[in-house]
N, C-alpha and C positions, 0 to 999 in steps of 0.2 A: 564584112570580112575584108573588102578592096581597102580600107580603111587600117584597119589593124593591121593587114601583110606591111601597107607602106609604113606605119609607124614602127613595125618590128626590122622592116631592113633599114628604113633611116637609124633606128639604134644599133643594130648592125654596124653598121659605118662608123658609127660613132667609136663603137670601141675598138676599129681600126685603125684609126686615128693617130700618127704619131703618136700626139701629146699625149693622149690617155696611154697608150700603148707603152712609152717608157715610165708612166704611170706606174702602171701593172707590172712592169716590168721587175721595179724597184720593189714592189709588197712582196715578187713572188722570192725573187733572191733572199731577201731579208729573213720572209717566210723560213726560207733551205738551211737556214744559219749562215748565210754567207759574212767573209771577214772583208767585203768591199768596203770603202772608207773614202769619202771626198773631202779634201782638206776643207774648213772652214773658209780659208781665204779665197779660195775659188770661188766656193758658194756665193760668199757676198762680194765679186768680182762680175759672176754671172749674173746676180741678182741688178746691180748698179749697170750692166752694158742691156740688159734686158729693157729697166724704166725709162734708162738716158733713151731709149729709141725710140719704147711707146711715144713718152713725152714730147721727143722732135718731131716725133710724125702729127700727132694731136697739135701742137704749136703751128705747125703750119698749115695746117686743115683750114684752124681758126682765124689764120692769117689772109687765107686767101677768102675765107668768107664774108657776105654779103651781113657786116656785123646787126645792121636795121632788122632787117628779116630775120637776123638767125637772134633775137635776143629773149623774144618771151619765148619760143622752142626752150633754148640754152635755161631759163629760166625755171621753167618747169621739169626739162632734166634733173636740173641742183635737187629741186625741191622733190620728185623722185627717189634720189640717190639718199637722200636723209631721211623721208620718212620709211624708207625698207628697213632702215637701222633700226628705227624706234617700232616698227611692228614687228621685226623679230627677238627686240628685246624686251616687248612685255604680250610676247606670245607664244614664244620657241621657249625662251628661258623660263617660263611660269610651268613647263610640262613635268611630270613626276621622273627625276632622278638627271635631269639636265643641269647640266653647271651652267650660269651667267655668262661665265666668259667665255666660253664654246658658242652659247647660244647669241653672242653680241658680233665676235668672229663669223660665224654661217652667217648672221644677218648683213655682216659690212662686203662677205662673196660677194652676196647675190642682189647686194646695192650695189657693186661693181661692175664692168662692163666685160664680157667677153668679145674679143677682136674675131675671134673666129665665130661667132652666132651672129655678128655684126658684117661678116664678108660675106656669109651666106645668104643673110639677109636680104643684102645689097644684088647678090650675085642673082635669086629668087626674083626683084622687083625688074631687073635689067632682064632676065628672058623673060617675060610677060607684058615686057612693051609699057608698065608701070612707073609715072615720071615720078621724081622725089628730087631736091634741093640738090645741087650738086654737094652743099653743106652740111649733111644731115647727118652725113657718116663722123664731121667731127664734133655732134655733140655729145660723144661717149665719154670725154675729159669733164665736162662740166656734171656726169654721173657719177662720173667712177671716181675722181676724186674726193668732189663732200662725202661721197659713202661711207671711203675706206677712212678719211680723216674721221667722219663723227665716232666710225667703229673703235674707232682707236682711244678718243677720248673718253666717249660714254664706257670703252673697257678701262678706262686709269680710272676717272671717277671709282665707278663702281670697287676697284682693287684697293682704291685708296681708304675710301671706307670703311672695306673690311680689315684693314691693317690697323685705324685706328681705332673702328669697335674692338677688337684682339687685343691691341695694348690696351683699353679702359677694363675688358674681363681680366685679364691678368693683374694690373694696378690695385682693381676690386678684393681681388682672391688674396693676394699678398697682404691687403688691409685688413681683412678679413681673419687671417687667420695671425697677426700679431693682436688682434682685438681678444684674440681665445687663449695669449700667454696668462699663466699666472701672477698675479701682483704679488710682488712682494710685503712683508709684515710692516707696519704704519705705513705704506706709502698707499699712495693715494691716485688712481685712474687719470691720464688726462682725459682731458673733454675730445672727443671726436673732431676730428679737421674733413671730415668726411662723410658725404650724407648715412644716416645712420640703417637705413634698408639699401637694399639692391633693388630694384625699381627705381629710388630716386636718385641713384647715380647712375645707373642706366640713361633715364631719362636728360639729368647734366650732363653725361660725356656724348648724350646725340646731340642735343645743344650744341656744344663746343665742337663739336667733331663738322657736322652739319655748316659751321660760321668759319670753321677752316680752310674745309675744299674751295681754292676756288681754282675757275675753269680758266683764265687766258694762261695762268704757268703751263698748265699742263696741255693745251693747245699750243703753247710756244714749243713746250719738251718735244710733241707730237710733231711737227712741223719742221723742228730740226733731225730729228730720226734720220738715220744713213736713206732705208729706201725710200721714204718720201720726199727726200731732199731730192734725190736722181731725179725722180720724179716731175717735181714742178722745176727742178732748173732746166730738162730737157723741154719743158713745157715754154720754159721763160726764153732758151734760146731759138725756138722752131718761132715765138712769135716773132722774136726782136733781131733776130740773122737771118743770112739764108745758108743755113743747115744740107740742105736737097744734097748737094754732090758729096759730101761726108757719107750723111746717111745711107744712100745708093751703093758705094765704094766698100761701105764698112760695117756699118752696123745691119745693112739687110742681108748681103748675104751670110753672116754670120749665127742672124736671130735665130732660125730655127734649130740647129745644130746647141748652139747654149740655151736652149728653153730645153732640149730632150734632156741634156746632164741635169736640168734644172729639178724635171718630172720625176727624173731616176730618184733624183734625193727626196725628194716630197714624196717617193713611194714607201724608200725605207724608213724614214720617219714618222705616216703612217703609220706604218705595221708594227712598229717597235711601241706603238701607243694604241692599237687597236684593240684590245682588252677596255679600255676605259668604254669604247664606242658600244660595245655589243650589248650592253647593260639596257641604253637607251638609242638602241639604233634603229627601232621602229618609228620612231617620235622624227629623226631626221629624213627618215623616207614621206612619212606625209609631209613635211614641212618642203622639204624638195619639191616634192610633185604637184601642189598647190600653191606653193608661193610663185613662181615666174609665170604661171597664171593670172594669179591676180596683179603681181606688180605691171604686168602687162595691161591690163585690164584700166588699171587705176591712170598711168603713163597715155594709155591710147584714149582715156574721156580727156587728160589734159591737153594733147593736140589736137581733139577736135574741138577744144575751146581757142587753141591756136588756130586753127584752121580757120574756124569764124570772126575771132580777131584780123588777121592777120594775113587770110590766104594759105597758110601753109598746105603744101600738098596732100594730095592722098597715100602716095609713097613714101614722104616724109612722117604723117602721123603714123603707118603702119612700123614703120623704120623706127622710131621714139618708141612703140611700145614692144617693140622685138629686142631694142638692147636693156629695155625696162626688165623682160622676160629673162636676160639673158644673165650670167652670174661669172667670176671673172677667172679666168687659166691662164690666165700671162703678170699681171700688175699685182691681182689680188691677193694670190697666197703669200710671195713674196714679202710682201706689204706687211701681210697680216702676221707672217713669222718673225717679221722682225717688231713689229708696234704691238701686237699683246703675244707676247712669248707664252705666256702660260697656258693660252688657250689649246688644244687639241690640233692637229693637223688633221688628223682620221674623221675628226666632225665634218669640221666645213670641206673638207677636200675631197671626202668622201661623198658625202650630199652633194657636191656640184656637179662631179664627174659621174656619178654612178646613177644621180636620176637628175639632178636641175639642166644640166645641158643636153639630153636629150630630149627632155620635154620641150626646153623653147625652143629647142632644130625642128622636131617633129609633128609639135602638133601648134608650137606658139608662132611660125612661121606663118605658116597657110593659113591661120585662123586670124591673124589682125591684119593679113592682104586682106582676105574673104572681106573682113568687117568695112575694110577702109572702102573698097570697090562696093559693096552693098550701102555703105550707109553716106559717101560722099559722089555727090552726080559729075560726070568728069567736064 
């Protein structure tokens, strides 16, 4: 019972929370029929002052880090942040009545890093006298970035190919149904320029379609995108300047204030798509509440492959598998609203805030200290 009260008031908290709070705030108006309206240009005004900051703060995390030590960590991060993609995309998205790109979207969340499951973390090992890397906290850019990039890409792919299966059935049908005109008296049928069953042009246009796609355009297109662009340039100047008194001045005390407008909008937009969600919205509560578990799980066996390598701490491997746990409320939706527009905001934004980040505050926190202090001798 000592157990469950804690888990039920750390989620408590949780949906006290600023962020969730203008969250809610956004579904409930929207809900009222309110005529609230945030100009688009603001939106991606707040959205670009939000990643430029991530970015410079991450940049110079990595700047002052000890790069030797922080590399196979940093390493097995990346490789974290990408296979979260590819197991929610042939695991979320295979469930009855889930769309692809909701379920590629939720998967690139919760390959992302959340800054606030990441301070809490931190805040956790620091009262328990538990040491970790002074550098640990910025391997969350080496997560969160591959995530939301592959999300992004495995979501073009996948759109791309259904656009061009769509134009081969249509090509088909329109062939198809001049093959059923009437010939006119003496003339004579031309020969077919086109397989003569639907199977075997099925079959040619995946051929062709399949030798089409290829991946660096569409990692280029990706890459250029407005918010990834903030992104890694805040990224590129936190390494290669010294950013600190900007960011102090400017961009911090501003952040929290432009992530709440940020929340508001991501609520009504939500709810104006929440219809699509309740169809399959039992399928994104288990997926929530199982996944930052295991990606925890999966993240804290690879720092204690670090740890044996390399020394890495026991605060540091718990720290690796807490932002593994954790799924993203500042970079990620952003990200992901603007890199696969089509997908759902009520999926992924819903599964993170209504069960993913409570589960790794609540119960993913305590459980991979627990592991790290049981299973590594100090």
């Amino acid at each position: 019972m000592d157990f469950l009260s804690e888990f039920l008031t750390k989620f408590g908290a949780q949906l006290q929370s600023p962020t969730l709070g203008f969250l809610i705030g956004g579904i409930i108006i929207a809900a009222f029929g309110s005529r609230l309206q945030i100009p688009d240009a603001i939106y991606k005004f707040i959205v670009f002052m939000l990643l430029m900051k991530v970015g410079l703060k991450g940049g110079v995390a990595i700047r002052n880090a000890d790069l030797a030590q922080m590399l196979l960590p940093a390493l097995f991060a990346a490789v974290v942040g990408i296979l979260i993609v590819f197991i929610g995309r042939y695991t979320l998205a295979n469930l009855p009545g889930v769309k692809t790109t909701d379920a590629i979207a939720t998967a690139g969340l919760f390959g992302a890093v959340s800054g606030s499951t990441l301070a809490a973390g931190i805040t956790v090992l620091e009262a328990q006298g538990i040491t970790y890397e002074p550098w640990a906290g910025a391997l969350y850019p080496f997560m969160d970035i591959p995530a939301l990039v592959t999300a992004i890409v495995v979501a073009s792919i996948y759109t791309s190919k259904q656009k061009q299966r769509r134009a081969a059935e249509e090509n088909l049908s329109k062939q198809e149904a001049l093959s059923k005109q009437p010939v006119a008296a003496g003339g004579y049928p031309s020969e077919p320029e086109y397989p003569t069953t639907r199977q075997e042009y099925r079959n040619q246009q995946r051929g062709a379609a399949s030798n089409r796609v290829e991946i660096w355009p569409i990692v280029k297109e990706s890459l250029q995108g407005s918010a990834l662009s903030a992104l890694l340039l805040g990224l590129a100047l936190g390494l290669l300047t010294r950013p600190e008194s900007v960011v102090d001045s400017f961009y911090e005390p501003l952040f929290r204030g432009l992530l709440s407008i940020l929340m508001l909008v991501m609520g009504m937009e939500a709810w104006s798509r929440i219809n699509e969600l309740r169809k399959v919205a039992q399928w994104y509560a288990i997926y929530a509440f199982v996944a930052p578990l295991l990606h925890g799980f999966i993240a804290f066996g690879l720092g204690m492959i670090a740890h044996y390598a390399t020394g890495f701490s026991p605060g540091g491997v718990a720290l690796l598998a807490v932002i593994a746990a954790s799924s993203s409320d500042i970079s990620g939706p952003p990200t992901l609203r603007a890199g696969i527009p089509s997908a759902n905001p009520s999926a992924y934004i819903g599964a993170s805030t209504a069960v993913g980040t409570p589960v790794a505050i609540a119960l993913g926190i305590p459980l991979y200290i627990g592991l790290a202090q049981t299973l590594i001798s100090s």
